[in-house]
C-alpha positions in Angstrom: 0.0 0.0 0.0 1.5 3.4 -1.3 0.4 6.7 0.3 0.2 9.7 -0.7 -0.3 12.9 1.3 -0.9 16.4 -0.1 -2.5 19.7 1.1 0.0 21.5 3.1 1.3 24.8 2.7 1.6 28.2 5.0 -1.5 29.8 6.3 -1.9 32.3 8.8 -3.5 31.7 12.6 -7.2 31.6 12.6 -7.0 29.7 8.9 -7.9 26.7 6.9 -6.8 23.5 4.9 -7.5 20.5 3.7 -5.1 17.6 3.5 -6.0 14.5 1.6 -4.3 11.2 1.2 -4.7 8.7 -1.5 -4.1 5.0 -1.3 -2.5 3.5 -4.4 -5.3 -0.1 -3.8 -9.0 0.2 -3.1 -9.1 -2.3 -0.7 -7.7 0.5 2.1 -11.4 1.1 2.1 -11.6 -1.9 4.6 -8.6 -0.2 6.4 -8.6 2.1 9.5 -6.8 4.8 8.9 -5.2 7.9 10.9 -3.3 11.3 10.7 -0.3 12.0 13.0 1.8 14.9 12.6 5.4 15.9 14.2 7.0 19.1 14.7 10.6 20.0 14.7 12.4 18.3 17.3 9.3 16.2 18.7 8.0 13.0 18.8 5.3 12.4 16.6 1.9 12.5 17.7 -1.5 11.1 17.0 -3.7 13.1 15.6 -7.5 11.6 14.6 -7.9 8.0 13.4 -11.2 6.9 11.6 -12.9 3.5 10.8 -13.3 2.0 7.8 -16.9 3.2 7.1 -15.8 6.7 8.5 -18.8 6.5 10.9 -15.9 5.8 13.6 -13.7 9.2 14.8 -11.3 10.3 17.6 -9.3 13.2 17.8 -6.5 14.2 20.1 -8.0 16.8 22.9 -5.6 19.1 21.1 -7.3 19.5 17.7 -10.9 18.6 19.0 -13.7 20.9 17.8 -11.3 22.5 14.8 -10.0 19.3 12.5 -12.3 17.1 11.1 -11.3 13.5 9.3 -13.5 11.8 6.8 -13.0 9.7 3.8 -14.4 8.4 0.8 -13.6 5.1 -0.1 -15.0 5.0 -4.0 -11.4 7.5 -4.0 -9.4 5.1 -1.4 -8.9 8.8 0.1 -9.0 10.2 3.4 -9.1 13.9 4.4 -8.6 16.3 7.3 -10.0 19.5 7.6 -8.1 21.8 9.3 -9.8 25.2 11.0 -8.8 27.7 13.2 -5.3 26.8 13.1 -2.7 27.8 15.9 1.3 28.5 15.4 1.4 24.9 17.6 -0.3 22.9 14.7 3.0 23.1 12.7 4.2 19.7 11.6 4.9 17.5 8.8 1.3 15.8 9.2 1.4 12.3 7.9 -1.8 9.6 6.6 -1.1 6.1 7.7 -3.4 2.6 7.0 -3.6 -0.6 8.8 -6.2 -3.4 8.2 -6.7 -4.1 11.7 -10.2 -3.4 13.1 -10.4 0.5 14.1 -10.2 0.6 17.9 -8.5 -2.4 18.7 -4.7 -2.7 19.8 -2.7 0.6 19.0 -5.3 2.6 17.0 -3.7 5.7 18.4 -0.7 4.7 18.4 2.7 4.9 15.6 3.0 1.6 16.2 -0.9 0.6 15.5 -0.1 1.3 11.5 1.7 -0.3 9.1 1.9 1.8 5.9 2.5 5.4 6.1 2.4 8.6 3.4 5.4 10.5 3.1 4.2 13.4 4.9 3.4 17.2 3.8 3.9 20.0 6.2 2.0 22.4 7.6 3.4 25.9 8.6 0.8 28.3 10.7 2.3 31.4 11.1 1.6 33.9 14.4 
């Protein structure tokens, strides 16, 4: 499974965007899938994770209420809408897929996925 991520750019505090991530097979639509993100000199750091049938969300308490995921599976591509973005949401944000059932062992976790994007980053500026 190939991902690609794409979406990034430099937006001031208080904007928008949209980041998108396209699997390269269809059958990631079965997958559960998640965005994590790491800024310079962090760890990198879950983000949201959504089920397979996107009816199934979390979000870290630190995006909550301004990112939204959701994804459409006739595309095999998953998005995240980004709003009212701070300085602190700088980061390369990567997609990542793993067939295992959404909320079971490590679903929030780097370890939980198996195939990752190559990242795009995202630079809010104060």
């Amino acid at each position: 499974v190939q991902l690609q991520a794409s979406g990034g750019g430099l937006v001031q505090a208080g904007g928008s965007l949209r980041l998108s991530c396209q699997a390269s097979i269809s059958t990631v639509s079965r997958y559960r899938m998640a965005w994590f993100r790491q800024a310079p000199g962090k760890e990198r750091e879950f983000v949201t994770a959504i089920s397979w049938s996107g009816f199934g969300t979390d979000y870290a308490d630190s995006v909550k209420g301004r990112f939204t995921s959701s994804r459409d599976n006739a595309k095999s591509t998953v998005y995240l809408q980004m709003n009212s973005l701070k300085p602190e949401d700088t980061a390369v944000y990567y997609c990542a897929a793993d067939p295992r059932i959404y909320g079971s062992s490590g679903w929030n976790k780097v370890h939980g996925y198996d195939y990752w994007g190559q990242g795009t980053l995202v630079t809010v500026s104060s």
